[in-house]
N, C-alpha and C positions, 0 to 999 in steps of 0.2 A: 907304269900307267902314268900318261899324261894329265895332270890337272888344270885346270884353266879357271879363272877369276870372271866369273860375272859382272857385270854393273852394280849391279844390287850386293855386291862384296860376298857373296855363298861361293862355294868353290864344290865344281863338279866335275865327274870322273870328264876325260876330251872324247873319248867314244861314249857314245847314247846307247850302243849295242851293250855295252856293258852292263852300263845301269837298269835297263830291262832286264839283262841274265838276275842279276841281283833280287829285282823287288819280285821276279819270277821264284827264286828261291825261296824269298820267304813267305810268299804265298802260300807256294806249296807245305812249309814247316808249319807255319800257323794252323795249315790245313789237317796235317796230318797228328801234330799236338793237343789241339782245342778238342777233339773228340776223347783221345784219352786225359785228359785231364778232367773234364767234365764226368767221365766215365768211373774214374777213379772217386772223385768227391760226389759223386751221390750213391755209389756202392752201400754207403755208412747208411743213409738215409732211408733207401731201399729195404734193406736187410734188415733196419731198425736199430742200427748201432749207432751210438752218438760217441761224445769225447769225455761225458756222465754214467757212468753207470749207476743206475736207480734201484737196482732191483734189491727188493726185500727177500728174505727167505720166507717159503713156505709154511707157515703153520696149521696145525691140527685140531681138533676135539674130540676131545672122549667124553661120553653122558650116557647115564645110566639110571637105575634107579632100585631103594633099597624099600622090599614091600615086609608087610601090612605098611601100610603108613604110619602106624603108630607106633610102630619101632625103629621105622628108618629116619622120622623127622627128630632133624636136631643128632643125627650119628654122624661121627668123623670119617671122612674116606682119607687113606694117607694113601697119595701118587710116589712110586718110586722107582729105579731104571735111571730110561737115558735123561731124566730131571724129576725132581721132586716138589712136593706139593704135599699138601692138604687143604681142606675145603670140607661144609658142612654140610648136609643133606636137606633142602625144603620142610615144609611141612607137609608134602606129598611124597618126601622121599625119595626126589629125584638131584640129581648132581652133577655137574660138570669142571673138567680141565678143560680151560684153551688156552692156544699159544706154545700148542708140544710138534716139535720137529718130530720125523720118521725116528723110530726105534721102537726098543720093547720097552713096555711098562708092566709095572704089578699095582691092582688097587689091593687094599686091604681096609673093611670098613669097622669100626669101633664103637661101641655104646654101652656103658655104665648098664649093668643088669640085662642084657640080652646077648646070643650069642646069633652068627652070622654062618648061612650055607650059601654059598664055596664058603670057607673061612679067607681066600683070597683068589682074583683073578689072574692072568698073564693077557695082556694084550700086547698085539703088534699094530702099529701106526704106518703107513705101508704108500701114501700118498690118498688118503682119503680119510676123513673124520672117522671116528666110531661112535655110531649111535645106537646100534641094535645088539642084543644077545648079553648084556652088562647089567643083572640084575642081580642081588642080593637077598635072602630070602632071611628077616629078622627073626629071631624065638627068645621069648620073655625068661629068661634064666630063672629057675623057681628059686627060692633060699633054701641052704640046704635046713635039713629039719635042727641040727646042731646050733647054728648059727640064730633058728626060730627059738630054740630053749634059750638062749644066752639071749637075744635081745627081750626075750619075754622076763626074763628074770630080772634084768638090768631096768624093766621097766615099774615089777614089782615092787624094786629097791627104794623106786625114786617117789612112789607115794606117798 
């Protein structure tokens, strides 16, 4: 290829037919690049993907509630399975875990002088809270009549 020296000191191909084939070439490349490249970099955008992944994991809740209210408020529920816990019941005798991933749990609820039906639950956490069918039913434990002689005596003593 012939080159030749301008005035203006630039140096250009001696055929002009050439330099057309050329800036025709990359027209065309331009043409046929800019669409996939563009195409490529808002895929992300589109789809919702970025170069951050933000995503938190999903948490749950389990609540429930342990009746008469006189015997559920102020009883211990222990959380156990895929994490553990404890937590105290209201004064209505209602109670809750959040922040539990999918698995299985077991509640078991606790209180000094009363005994509990179920004596414990199994719950599965499945992609949705649990908030129904989680109820405890309290019964005021009597003293046995033994325990009634021995504290009565114990109180005789101290007069």
């Amino acid at each position: 290829m012939k080159i030749e020296r301008k005035r203006h000191g630039l140096a250009s191909p001696a055929n002009p037919q050439s330099k057309k084939f050329r800036t025709r070439e990359a027209v065309i490349l331009a043409a046929t690049l800019l669409p996939l490249i563009l195409l490529w970099g808002c895929a992300g955008i589109v789809s919702g993907q970025n170069s951050t992944n933000n995503t938190q994991a999903q948490t749950y809740s389990i609540s429930g509630a342990i009746t008469p209210a006189a015997g559920g408020s102020g009883a211990t529920i222990t959380l156990s399975g895929a994490a553990s816990a404890t937590t105290t019941a209201n004064t209505s005798g209602a109670f809750s875990f959040t922040g539990l991933a999918n698995g299985t749990y077991t509640l078991t609820p606790s209180r000094s002088g009363y005994t509990f039906n179920p004596t414990s639950l199994s719950i599965t956490v499945s992609g949705a809270d649990i908030t129904t069918g989680l109820t405890f039913t309290a019964t005021h434990k009597p003293i046995a009549s033994r325990e009634r002689l021995v504290r009565r005596r114990a109180g005789a003593v101290r007069r």
